[in-house]
C-alpha positions as CSV (number, residue, x, y, z in Angstrom):
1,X,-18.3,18.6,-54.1
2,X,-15.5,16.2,-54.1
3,X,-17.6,13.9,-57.2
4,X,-19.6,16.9,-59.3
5,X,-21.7,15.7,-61.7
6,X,-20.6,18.1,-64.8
7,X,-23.8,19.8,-67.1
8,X,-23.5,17.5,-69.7
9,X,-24.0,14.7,-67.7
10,X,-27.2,16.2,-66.0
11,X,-28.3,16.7,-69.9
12,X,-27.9,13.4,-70.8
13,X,-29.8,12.2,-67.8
14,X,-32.3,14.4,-68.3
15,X,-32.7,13.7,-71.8
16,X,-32.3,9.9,-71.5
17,X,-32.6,7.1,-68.7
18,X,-32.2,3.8,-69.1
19,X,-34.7,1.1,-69.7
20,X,-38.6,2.1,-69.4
21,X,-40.2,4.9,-71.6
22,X,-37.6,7.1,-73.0
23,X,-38.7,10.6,-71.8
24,X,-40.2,12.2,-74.7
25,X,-38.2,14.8,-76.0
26,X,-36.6,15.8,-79.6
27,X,-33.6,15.9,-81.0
28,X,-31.5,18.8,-82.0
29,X,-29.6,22.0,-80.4
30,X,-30.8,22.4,-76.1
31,X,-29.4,24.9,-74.4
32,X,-29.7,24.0,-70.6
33,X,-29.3,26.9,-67.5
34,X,-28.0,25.0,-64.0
35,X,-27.8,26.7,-60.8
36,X,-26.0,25.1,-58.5
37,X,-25.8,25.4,-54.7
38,X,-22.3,24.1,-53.3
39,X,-21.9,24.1,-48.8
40,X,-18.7,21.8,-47.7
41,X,-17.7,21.7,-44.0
42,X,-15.1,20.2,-42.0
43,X,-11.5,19.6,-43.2
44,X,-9.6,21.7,-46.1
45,X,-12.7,21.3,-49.1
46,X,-9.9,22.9,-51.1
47,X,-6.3,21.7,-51.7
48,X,-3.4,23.7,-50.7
49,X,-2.6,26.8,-52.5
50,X,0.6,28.1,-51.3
51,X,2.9,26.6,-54.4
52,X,0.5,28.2,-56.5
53,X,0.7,31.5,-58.8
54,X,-1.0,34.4,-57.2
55,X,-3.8,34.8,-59.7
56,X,-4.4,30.5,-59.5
57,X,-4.3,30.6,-55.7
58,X,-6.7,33.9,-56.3
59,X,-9.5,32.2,-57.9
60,X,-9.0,28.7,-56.3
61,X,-9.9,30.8,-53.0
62,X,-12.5,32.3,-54.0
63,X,-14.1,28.9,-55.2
64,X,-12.9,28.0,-51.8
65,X,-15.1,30.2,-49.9
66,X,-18.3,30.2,-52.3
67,X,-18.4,26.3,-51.5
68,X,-17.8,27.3,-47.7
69,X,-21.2,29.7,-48.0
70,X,-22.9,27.6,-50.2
71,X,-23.6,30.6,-52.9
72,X,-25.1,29.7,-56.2
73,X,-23.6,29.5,-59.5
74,X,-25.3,29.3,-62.8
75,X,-23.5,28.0,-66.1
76,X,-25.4,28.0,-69.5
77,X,-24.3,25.7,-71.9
78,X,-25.4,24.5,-75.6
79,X,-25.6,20.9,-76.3
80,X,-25.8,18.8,-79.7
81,X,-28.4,16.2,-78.8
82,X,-29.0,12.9,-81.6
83,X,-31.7,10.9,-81.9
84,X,-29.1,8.0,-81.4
85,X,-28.2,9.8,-78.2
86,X,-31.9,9.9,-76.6
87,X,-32.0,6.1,-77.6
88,X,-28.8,5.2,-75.2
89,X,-28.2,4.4,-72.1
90,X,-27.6,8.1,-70.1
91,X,-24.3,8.7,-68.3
92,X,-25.6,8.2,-65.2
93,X,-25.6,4.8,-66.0
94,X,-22.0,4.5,-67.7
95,X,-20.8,5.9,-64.3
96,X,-22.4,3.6,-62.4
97,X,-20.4,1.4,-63.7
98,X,-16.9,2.9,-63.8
99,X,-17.2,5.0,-60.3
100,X,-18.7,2.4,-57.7
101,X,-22.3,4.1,-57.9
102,X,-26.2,2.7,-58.3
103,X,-29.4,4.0,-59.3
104,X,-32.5,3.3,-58.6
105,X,-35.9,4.8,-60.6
106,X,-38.8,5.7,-58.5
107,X,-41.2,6.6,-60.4
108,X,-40.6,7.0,-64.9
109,X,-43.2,7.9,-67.3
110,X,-42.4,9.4,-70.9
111,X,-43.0,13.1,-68.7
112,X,-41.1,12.2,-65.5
113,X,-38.5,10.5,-64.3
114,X,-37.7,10.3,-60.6
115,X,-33.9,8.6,-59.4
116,X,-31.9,8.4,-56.6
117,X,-27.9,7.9,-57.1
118,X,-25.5,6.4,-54.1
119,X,-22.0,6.9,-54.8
120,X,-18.7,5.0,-52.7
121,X,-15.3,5.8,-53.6
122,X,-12.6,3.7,-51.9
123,X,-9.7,6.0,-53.4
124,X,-11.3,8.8,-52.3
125,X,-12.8,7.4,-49.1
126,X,-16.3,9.2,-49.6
127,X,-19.8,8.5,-50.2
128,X,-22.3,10.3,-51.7
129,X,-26.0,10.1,-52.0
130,X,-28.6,12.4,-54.3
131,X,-32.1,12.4,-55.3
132,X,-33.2,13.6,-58.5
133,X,-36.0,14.7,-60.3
134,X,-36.9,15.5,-64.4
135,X,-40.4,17.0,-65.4
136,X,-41.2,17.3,-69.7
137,X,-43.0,20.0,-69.7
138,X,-43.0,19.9,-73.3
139,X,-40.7,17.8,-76.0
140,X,-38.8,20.9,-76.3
141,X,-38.5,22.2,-72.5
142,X,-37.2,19.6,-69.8
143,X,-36.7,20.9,-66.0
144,X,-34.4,19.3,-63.2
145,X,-34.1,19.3,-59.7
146,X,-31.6,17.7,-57.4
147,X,-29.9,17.4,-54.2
148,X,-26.5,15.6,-54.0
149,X,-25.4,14.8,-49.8
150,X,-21.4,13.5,-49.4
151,X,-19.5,13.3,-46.4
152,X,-15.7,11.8,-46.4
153,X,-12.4,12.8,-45.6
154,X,-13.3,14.4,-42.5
155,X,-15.7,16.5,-44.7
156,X,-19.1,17.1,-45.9
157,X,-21.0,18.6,-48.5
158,X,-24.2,19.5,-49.9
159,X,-25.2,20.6,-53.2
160,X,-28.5,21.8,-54.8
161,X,-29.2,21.5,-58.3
162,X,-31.9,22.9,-60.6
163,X,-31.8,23.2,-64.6
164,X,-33.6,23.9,-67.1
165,X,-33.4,22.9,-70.5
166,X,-34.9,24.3,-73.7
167,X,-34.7,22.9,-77.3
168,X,-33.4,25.9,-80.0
169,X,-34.1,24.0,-83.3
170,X,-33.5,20.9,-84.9
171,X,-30.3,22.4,-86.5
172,X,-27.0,22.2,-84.5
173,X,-25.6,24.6,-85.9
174,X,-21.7,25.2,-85.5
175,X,-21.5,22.4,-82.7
176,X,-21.0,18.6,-83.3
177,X,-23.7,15.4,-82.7
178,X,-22.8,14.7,-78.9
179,X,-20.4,18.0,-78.7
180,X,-21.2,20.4,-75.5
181,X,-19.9,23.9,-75.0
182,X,-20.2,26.3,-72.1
183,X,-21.9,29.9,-73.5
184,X,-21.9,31.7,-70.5
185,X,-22.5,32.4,-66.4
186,X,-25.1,34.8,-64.9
């Protein structure tokens, strides 16, 4: 997609949103599983590889033609979630504000929150538009469905999004407060 939202960002919006009841979840080391669904058509979704190294224009191919057949990915990745954190304003917000996009909550209880997000970029002469969805099933277990639509630049593109996200302990262990890292694909 030509504005992904990266994993940490779906965390933080998953595990914070805004004003309204915080959704209830705790604090400590999550570990969150996205599978992502990527389909762009029309124009190049990919720039041009023929200046590139051989193994480079390799794999940006491949990428090329998983996002052409829309095949999913999965990432896993281990996040060092604060209390201070849960208490902030998400990402989703902060990028409303730096990359031309709004919000708006339909529906936000302590166990649910229900969003939609509409992105413009001039630069980039896109738009893009996504409807997302965040069940607690427990303060320790938060799930996450999405679906992002963008069109631009003689292109378009859909993407499907589910996550889940559990809670490993209170301890962080070896990673920082607010520090992500990727710990594997499926």
């Amino acid at each position: 997609m030509p504005f992904p939202l990266a994993l940490p960002a779906l965390a933080a919006a998953a595990l914070a949103a805004g004003p309204g009841p915080r959704l209830d979840v705790s604090p400590g080391l999550w570990e969150a599983k996205l599978t992502t669904s990527t389909k762009m058509q029309g124009g190049d979704a990919m720039p041009d590889t023929s200046n590139l190294p051989p193994e480079v224009k390799a794999k940006v191919e491949e990428a090329r033609k998983r996002m052409q057949s829309g095949a999913p990915q999965t990432h896993v990745s281990r996040s060092c979630v604060t209390q201070e954190q849960l208490e902030k304003e998400p990402f989703l917000d902060e990028m409303s504000k730096k990359e031309g996009c709004t919000r708006n909550v339909l529906d936000r209880t302590a166990r649910h929150l229900k969003f939609t997000v509409h992105c413009t970029s001039k630069e980039a002469k896109f738009d893009m538009d996504g409807e997302w969805e965040i069940t607690v099933k427990s303060r320790d277990l938060v799930e996450m469905r999405g679906e992002m639509h963008s069109a631009g630049g003689g292109r378009t593109g859909a993407s499907k999004m589910q996550m889940t996200a559990r809670r490993l302990g209170a301890s962080c262990g070896d990673l920082k407060p607010g520090e992500s890292r990727r710990v594997g694909n499926d």
